[in-house]
C-alpha positions as CSV (number, residue, x, y, z in Angstrom):
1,X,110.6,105.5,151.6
2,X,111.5,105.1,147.7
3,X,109.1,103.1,145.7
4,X,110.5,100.1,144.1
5,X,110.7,100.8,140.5
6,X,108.9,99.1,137.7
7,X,111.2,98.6,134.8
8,X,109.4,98.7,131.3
9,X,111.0,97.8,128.3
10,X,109.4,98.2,124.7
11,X,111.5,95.6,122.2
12,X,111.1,95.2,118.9
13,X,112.8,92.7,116.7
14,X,113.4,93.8,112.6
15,X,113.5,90.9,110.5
16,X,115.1,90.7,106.6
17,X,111.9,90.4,104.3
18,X,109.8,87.9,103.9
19,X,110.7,86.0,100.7
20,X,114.7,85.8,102.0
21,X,113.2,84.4,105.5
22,X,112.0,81.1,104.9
23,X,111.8,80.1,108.8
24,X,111.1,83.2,111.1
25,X,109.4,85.3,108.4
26,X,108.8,89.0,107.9
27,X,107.8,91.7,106.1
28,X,106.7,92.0,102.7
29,X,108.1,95.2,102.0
30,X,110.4,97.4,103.1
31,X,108.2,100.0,103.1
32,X,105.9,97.9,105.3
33,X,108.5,97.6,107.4
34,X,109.5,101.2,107.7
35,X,105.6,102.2,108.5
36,X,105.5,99.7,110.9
37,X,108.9,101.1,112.8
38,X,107.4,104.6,112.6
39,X,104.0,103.8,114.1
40,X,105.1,102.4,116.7
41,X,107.4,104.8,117.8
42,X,105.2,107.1,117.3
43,X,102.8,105.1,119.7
44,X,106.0,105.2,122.6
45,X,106.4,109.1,121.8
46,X,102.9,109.8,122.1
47,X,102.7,107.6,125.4
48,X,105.7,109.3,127.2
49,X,107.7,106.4,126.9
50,X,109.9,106.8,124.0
51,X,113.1,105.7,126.4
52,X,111.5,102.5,126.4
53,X,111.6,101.5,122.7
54,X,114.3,99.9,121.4
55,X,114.5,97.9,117.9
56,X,117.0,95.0,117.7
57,X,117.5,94.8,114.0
58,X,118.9,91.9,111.8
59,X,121.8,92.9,109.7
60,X,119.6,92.8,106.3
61,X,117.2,95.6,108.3
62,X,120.2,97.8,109.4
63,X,121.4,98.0,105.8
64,X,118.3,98.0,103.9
65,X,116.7,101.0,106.4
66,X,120.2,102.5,107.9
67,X,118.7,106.0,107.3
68,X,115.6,105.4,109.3
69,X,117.4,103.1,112.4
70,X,119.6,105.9,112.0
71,X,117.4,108.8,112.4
72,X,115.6,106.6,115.4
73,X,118.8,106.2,116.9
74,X,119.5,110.6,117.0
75,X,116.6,110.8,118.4
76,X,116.8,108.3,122.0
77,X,115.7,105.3,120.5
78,X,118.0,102.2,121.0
79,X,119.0,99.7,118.5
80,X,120.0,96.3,119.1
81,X,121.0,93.4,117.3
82,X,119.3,90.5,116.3
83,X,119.9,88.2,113.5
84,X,117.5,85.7,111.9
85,X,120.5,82.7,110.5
86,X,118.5,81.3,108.1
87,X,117.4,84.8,106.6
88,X,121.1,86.0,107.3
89,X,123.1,86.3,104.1
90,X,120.4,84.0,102.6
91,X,120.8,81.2,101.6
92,X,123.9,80.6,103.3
93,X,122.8,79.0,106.4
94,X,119.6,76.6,106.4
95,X,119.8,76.7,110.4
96,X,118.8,78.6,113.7
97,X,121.8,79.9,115.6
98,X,121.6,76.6,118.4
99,X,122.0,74.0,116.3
100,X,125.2,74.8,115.0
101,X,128.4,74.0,116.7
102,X,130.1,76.6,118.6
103,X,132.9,77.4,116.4
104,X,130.4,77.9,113.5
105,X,128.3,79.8,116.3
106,X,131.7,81.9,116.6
107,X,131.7,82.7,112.8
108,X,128.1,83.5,112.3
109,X,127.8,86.0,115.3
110,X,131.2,87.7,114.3
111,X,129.9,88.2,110.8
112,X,126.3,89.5,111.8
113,X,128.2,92.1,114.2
114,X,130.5,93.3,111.4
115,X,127.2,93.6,108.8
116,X,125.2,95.7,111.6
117,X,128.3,98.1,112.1
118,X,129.4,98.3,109.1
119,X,126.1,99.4,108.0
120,X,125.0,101.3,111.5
121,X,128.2,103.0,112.1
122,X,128.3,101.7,115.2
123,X,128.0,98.8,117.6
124,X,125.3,97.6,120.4
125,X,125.8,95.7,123.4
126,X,122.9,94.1,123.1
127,X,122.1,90.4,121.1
128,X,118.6,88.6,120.7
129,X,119.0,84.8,119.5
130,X,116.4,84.7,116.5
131,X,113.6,82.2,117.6
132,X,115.4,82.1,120.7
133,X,118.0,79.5,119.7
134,X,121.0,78.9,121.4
135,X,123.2,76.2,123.3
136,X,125.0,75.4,126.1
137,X,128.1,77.4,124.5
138,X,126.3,80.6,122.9
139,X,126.3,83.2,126.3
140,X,130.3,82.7,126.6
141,X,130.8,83.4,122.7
142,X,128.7,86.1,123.2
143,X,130.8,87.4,125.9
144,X,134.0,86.9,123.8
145,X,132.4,89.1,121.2
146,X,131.8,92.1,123.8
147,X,128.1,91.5,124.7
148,X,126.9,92.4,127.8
149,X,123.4,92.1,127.2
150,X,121.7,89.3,125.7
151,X,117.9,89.0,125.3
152,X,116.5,85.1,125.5
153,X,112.7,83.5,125.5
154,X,111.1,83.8,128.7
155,X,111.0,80.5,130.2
156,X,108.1,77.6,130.0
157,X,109.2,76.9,126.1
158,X,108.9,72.7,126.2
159,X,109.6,71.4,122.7
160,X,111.4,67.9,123.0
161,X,112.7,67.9,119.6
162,X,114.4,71.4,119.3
163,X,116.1,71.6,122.8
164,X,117.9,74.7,121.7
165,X,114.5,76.6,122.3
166,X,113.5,75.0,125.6
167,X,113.8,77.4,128.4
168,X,112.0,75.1,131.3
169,X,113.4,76.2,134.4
170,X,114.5,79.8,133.6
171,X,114.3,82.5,135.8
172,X,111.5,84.8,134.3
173,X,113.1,88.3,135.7
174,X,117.1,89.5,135.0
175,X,119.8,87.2,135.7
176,X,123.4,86.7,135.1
177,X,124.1,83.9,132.2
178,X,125.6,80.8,132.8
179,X,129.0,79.2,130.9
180,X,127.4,76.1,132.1
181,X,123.8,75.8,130.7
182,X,121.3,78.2,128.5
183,X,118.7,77.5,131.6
184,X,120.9,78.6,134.2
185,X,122.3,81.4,136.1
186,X,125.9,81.9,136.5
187,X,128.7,83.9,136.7
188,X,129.4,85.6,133.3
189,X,129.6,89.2,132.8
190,X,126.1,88.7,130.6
191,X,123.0,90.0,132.1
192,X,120.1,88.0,130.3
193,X,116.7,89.7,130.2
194,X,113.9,87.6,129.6
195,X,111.0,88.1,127.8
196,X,107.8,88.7,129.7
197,X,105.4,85.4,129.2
198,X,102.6,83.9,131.2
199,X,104.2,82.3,134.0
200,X,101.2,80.3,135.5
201,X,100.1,78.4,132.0
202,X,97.1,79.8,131.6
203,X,97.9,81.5,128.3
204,X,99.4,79.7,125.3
205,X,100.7,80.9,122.2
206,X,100.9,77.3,120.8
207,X,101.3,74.1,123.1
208,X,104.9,74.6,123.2
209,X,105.3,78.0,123.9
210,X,103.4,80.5,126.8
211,X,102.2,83.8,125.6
212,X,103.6,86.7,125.9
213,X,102.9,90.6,125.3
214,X,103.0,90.8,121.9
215,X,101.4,93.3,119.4
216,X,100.6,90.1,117.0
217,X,97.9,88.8,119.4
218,X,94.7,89.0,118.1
219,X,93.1,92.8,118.4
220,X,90.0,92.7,121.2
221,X,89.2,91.5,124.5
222,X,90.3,88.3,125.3
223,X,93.9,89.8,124.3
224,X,93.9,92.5,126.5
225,X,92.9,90.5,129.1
226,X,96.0,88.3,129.0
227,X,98.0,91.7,128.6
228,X,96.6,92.7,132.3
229,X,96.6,88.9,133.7
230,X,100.7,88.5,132.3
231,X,101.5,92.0,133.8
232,X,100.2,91.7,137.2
233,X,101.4,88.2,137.8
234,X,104.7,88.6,137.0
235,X,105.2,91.9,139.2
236,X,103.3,90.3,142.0
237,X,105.8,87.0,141.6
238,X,108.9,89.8,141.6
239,X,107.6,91.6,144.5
240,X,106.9,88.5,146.3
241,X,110.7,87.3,145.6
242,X,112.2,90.5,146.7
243,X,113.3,90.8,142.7
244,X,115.7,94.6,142.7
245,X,114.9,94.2,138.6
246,X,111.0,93.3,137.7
247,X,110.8,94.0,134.8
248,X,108.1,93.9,131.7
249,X,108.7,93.6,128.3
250,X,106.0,94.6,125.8
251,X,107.5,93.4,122.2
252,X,106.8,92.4,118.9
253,X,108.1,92.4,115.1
254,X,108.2,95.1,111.9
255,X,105.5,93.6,110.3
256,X,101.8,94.8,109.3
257,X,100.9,91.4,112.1
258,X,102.1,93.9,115.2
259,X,99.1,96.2,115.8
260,X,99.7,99.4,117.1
261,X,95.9,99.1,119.2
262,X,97.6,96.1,121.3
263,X,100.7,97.7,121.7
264,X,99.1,100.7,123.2
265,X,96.4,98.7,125.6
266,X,99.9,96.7,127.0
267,X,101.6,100.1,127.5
268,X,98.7,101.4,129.9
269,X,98.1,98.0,131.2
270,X,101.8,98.3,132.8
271,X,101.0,101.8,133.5
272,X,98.1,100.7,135.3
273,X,100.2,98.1,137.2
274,X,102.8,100.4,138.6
275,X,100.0,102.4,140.1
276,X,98.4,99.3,141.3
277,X,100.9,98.1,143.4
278,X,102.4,101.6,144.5
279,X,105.4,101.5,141.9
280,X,107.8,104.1,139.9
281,X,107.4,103.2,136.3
282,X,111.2,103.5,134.6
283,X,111.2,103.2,130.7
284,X,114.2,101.9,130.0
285,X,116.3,100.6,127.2
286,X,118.7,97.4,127.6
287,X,121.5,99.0,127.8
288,X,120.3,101.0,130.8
289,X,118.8,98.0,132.5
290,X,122.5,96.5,132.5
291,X,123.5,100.0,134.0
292,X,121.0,99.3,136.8
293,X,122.1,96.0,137.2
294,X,125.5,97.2,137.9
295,X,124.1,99.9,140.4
296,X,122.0,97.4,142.9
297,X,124.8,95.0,142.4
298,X,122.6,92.2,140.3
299,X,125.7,91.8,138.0
């Protein structure tokens, strides 16, 4: 009999540069940046896992380091959209995505697809909401502008005053997106991957917010711990629901913040995991997580 398979996914979000991204924040340099990119795909590469990684790059990323996504791209790596509002074509918008109406919604995601082709040379499938902020209205504009993957927050994100980040009542594995609701699964041809938090509430990052896998966590012990703790319980929880997709994401940011040591502990943690409960570990980017969604008929 086939083992079930263990999806892993490696995604890291680029962000514009610090001083043009007032809210979400990022790097100080661009050269920080691009050592950052490099080191941790070097990390993936060295691990065996390079399928996995995939960078999901704001538009002021893709044209500041097209050469070096570029290059990434040639060699396997997938690239992804994601752009920060308030950082994109600062200072025109003071706002995350959500809290704009949907025909401004409309505007700023057309214009953030056109900046990453224009300076890519070619398109993604793929959209991450910066700060994971969207409404009721975002998945179906996202369909309209030929998205078929979109990556949200996990779910346990309770923060009364900003309901465009509250994903309370989310389902924590791959689901189909809703035209209805951002918490809910529907019908749309949008297969939403959340990220991999802590679905008991053991683990915070603030008291808003469960933590997640992250290379920001703080570099010893205690992290690593959580790494294992986050990993097994959400493949025990997909096992236990008869989930075709578990999946774990392991993710971060292009700054100095992400350290490669934590990155490389979650990679083995998951590693670990799959032989733990008699798994096939698949790296996998988004695009061919949507491809096994249409093979085991989740989408």
């Amino acid at each position: 009999m086939a083992k079930q398979r263990l999806y892993l996914m490696g995604t890291y979000d680029c962000e514009p540069l610090a001083a043009k991204s007032p809210q979400c924040g990022g790097p100080q340099t661009w050269q920080e940046s691009e050592e950052k990119v490099l080191e941790i795909t070097e990390i993936y590469r060295r691990e065996g896992l390079l399928e996995a990684l995939s960078f999901h790059l704001t538009p002021e990323a893709a044209r500041a380091q097209a050469e070096l996504y570029k290059g990434l791209h040639e060699q396997g790596v997938y690239m992804g959209i994601q752009p920060n509002i308030p950082g994109f074509r600062y200072p025109t918008y003071d706002r995350d995505l959500g809290l704009y109406p949907p025909a401004q919604q409309r505007e700023i995601i057309r214009l953030a697809k056109e900046d990453f082709e224009e300076a890519m040379g070619f398109g993604t499938i793929t959209y991450t909401t910066c700060c994971g902020s969207r409404s009721n209205e975002t998945a179906s504009i996202l369909v309209e502008m030929g998205y078929k993957v979109y990556r949200p927050p996990g779910p346990g994100r309770l923060d009364k005053s900003r309901p465009d980040k509250t994903t309370v009542g989310m389902f924590p594995f791959p689901f189909r997106a809703s035209a209805q609701h951002m918490c809910l699964a529907g019908d749309l041809d949008l297969l939403c991957i959340p990220t991999t938090v802590d679905i008991t509430g053991k683990y915070r990052r603030s008291a808003w917010c469960p933590n997640d896998l992250r290379g920001e966590n703080p570099v010893g012990e205690e992290t690593w711990e959580m790494y294992r703790y986050i990993i097994n319980t959400n493949i025990e929880l997909g096992l236990e629901l008869g989930v075709p997709l578990v999946t774990i994401q392991v993710v971060g940011h292009n700054t100095a913040q992400c350290h490669g040591e934590n990155i490389a502990r979650a990679l083995d943690y998951v590693r670990q995991a799959a032989d733990k409960y008699e798994m096939e570990l698949v790296p996998i980017s988004p695009a061919g997580l949507r491809e096994e969604a249409e093979r085991v008929g989740w989408i």
